[in-house]
C-alpha positions in Angstrom: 71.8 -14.3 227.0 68.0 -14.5 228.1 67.3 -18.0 228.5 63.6 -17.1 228.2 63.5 -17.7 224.3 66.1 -20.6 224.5 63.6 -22.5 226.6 60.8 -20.9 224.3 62.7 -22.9 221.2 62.3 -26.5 223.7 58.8 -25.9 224.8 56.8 -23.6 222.7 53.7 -25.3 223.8 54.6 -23.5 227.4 55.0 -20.3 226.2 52.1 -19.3 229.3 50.6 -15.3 229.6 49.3 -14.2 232.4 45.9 -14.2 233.1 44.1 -10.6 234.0 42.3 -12.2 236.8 45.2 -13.4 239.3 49.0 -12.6 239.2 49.6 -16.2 239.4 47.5 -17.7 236.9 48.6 -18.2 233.3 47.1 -19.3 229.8 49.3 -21.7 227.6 50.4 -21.4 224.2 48.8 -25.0 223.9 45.2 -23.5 225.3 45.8 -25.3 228.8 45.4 -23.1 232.1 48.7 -23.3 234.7 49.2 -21.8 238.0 52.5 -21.5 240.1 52.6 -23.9 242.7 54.2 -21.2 245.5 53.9 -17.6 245.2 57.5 -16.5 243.3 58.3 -13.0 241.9 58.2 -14.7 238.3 54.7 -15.1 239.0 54.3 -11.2 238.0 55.9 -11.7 234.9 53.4 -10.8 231.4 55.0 -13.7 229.7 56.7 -16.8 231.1 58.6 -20.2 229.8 57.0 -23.5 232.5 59.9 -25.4 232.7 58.5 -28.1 235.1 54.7 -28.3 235.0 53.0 -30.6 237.3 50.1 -31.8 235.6 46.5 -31.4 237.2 42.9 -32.1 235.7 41.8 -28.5 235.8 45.0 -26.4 236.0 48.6 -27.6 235.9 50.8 -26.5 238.5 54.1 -24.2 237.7 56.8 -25.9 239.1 59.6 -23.9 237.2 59.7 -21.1 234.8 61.5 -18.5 233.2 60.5 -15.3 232.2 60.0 -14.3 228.5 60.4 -11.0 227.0 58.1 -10.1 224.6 60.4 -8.4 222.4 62.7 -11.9 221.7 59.1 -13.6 221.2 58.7 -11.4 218.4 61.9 -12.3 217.4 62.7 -15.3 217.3 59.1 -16.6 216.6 58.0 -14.1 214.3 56.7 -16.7 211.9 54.8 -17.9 214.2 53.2 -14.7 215.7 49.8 -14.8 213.3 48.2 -11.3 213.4 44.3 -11.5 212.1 40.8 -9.2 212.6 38.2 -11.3 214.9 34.5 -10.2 215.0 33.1 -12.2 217.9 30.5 -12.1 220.5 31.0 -11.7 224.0 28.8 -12.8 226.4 30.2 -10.8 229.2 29.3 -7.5 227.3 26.1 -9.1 225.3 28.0 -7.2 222.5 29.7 -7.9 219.3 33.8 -7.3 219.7 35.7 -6.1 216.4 39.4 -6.4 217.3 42.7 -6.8 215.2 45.0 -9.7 217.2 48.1 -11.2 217.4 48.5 -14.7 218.5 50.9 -17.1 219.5 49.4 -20.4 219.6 46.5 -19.6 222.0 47.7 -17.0 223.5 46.5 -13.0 222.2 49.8 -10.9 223.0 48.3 -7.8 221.4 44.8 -6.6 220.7 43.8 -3.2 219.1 39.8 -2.3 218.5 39.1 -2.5 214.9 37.3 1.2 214.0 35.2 0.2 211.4 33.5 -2.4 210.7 32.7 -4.0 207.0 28.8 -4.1 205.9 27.5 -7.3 207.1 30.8 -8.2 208.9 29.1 -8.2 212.1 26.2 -10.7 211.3 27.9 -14.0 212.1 28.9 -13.0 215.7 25.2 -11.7 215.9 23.4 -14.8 215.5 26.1 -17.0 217.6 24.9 -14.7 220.5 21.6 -14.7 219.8 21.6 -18.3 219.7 23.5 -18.1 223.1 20.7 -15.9 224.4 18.1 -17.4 222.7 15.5 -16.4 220.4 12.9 -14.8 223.1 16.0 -11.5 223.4 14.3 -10.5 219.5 11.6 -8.0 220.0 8.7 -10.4 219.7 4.7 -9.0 220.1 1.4 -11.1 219.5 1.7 -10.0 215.5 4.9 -11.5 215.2 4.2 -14.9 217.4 0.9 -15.3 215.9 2.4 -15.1 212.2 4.7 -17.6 213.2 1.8 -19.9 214.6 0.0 -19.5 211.4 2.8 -20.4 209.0 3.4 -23.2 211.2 -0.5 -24.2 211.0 0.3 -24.2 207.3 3.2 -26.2 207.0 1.4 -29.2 209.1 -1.1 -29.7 206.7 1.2 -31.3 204.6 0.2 -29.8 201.5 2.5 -31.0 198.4 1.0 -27.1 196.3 2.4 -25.2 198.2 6.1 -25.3 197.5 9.0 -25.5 199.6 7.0 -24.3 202.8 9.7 -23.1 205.2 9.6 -23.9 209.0 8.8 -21.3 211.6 9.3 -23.9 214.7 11.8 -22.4 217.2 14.4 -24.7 216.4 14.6 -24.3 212.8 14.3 -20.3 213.1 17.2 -20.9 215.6 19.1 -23.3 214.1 19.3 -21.0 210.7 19.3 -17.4 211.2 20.1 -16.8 207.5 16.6 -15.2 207.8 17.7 -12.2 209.8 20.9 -11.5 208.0 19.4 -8.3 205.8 17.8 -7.0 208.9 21.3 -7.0 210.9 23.1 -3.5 209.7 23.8 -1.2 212.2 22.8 -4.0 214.9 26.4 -5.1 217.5 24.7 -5.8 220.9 21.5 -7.0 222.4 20.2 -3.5 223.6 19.9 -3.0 219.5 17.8 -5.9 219.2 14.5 -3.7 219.5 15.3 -2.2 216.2 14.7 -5.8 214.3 11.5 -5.3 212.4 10.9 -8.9 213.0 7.5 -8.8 211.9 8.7 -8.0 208.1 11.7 -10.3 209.1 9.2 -13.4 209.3 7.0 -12.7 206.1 9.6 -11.9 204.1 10.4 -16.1 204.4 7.4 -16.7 202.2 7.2 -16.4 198.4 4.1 -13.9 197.5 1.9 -17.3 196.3 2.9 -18.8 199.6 1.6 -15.4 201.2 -1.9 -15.4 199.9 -2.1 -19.1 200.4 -1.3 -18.1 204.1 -4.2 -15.7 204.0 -6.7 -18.3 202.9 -5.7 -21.6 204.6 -5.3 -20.1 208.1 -6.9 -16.5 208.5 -6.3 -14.5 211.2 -10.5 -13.6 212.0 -13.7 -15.7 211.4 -16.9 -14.0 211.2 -20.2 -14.7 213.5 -23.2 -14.9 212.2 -23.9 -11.4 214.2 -20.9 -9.8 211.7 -18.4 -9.7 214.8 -14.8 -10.4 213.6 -13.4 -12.9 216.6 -9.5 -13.5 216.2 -8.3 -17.2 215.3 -5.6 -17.8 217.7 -2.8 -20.7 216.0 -0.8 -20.5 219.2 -1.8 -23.9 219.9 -1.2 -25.0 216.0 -2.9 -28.4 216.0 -6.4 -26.7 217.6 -6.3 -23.4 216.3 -9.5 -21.3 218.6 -11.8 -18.5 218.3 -13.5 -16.7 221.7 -16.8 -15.5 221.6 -19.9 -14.9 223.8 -22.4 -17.9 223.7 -25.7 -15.9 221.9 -23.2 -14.5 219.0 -22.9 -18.2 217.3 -27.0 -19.1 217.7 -28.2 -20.2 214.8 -25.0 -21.8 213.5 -25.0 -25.3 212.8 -22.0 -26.5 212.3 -18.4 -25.6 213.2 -15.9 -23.0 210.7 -13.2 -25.1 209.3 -9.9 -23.4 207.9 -7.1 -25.2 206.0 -8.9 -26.0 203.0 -12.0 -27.7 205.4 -9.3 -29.6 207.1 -9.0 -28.5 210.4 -12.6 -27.4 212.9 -11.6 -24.2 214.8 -12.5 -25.0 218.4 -14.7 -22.6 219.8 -14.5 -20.8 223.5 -18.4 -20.6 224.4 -18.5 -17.8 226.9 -20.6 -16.6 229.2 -22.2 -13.1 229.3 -19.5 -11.9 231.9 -16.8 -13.8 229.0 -16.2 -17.0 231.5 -15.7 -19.8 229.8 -18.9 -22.1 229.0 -17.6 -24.8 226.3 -14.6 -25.8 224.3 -15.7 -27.6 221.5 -14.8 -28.5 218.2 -17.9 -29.8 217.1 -20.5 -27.2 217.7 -23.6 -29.6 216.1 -23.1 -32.3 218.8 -22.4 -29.5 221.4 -25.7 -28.3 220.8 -27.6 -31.3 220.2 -26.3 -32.8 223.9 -24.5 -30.3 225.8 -26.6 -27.2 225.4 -29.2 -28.2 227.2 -28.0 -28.7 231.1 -25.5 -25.6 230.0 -28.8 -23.6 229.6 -30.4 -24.6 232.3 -28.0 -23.3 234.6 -27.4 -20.1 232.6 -31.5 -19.1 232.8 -30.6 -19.6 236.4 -27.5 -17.2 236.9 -28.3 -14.7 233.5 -32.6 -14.6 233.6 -32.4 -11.3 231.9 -30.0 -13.1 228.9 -31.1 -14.9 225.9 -31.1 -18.4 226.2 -33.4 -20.1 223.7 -34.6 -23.6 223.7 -34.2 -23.9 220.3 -30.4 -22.5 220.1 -30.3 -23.6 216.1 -33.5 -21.5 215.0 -32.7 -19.0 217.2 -31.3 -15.3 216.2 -27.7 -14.9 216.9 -27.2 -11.4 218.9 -24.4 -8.9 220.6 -26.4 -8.3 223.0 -28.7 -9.4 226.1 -32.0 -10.2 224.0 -32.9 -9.8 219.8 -34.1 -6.3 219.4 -37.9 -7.2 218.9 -39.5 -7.2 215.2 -40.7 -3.6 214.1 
């Protein structure tokens, strides 16, 4: 008789396969990783009984084995052979892997590609690989990050009326990607990633009241007193900012707040060739101290500009000068 399956009965544990990447190396029925000490014939075996294993930290060494044929495996252990579908993500492929196995212990001794794949079956394996890649492999553009910022800005102010604000930080998106789950069909590897509408992915976290609370506590524009729309950026959550050219905001006294008055947008004060002037959040006191050296040196570089002594009484403009009364 075979003594591979005899020895199989003692040590089951040892039951070892052969690895795909060196004739010599093997992968144990108990998950450990064994390698023949000198190069034998056995060491081509598929399947293999170590007799005598010399233990190392990394790999144990083979000291003696017997080969196994699969065919006794299957009988003699057949209640132990566990056959089950596995929809996983591999990191070597960056793809999700549907296959129908058989197992002994640790060891896959047969593997067939499953051809179809249940709706939503695939979802799991897609977020553990997108939290292996990380969330940057979604298809993010400035609508999508900015929303984020702004439903962030939100959430920080702490307001008790708004419900059960969710959190748009990267570690709670990452940390439950529940969120993407409908947007998932037809999606198995990271080249389909580009088909998330992740944009409609993020709002669709937010109730409807939560929605038009978003739209009023942290707009995405402010407008200038000459009617020019200038973008809020929320990147920078705890000092959300607004660009604009210097002569646009003459005339204004006091800084826009968002959040219900709680938060001053800090302002960008650019120059005519949009360098920046001033950062301030407190365009009264900027005015009432800074403006003054900040216009002296501007007459200097920008004569033909606008730069009015009085900047509070002054007419805000797009361009150079005012157009002059009619």
């Amino acid at each position: 008789a075979d003594p591979g399956w005899l020895l199989a009965l003692a040590y089951p544990d040892r039951v070892g396969k052969r690895r795909p990447d060196g004739e010599r190396r093997y992968q144990l029925a108990n998950g450990r990783g064994a390698v023949f000490a000198n190069p034998e014939s056995i060491a081509r075996e598929e399947l293999i009984v170590a007799v005598e294993l010399d233990d190392r930290e990394r790999e144990a060494q083979i000291q003696l084995a017997a080969p196994l044929a699969l065919a006794d495996l299957a009988e003699h252990f057949g209640a132990e052979l566990v056959t089950r579908d596995e929809v996983a993500w591999n990191p070597r492929t960056e793809a999700v892997i549907a296959r129908r196995t058989v197992r002994f212990g640790e060891l896959v001794l047969d593997e067939k590609p499953l051809a179809e794949l249940a709706p939503g079956a695939a979802s799991a394996a897609l977020q553990a690989g997108l939290r292996a890649l990380g969330l940057e492999a979604l298809p993010w553009d400035d609508d999508s990050r900015m929303l984020a910022a702004r439903c962030e800005f939100v959430r920080k102010l702490g307001r008790g009326d708004l419900g059960d604000w969710p959190d748009f930080s990267p570690a709670a998106l990452a940390a439950d990607l529940g969120w993407l789950e409908p947007y998932l069909d037809g999606v198995t590897r990271r080249a389909h990633f580009a088909r998330i509408p992740l944009l409609a992915a993020l709002r669709a976290r937010l109730t409807p009241a939560q929605s038009r609370a978003l739209e009023e506590l942290a707009p995405t524009h402010i407008t200038l007193p000459t009617g020019t729309r200038a973008a809020i950026d929320y990147v920078d959550d705890n000092a959300p900012c607004a660009s604009m050219r210097m002569q646009e905001v003459f005339g204004l006294a006091a800084t826009p707040r968002i959040g219900a008055g709680a938060v001053p947008v800090t302002f960008k004060l650019l120059s005519p060739a949009h360098r920046p002037l001033q950062v301030t959040r407190d365009l009264a006191s900027f005015w009432r101290n800074a403006y003054v050296e900040v216009r002296k040196d501007m007459r200097g570089r920008y004569p033909r500009h606008y730069w009015p002594e009085n900047p509070l009484e002054a007419e805000p403009t797009r361009r150079a000068k005012p157009r002059p009364p009619r």
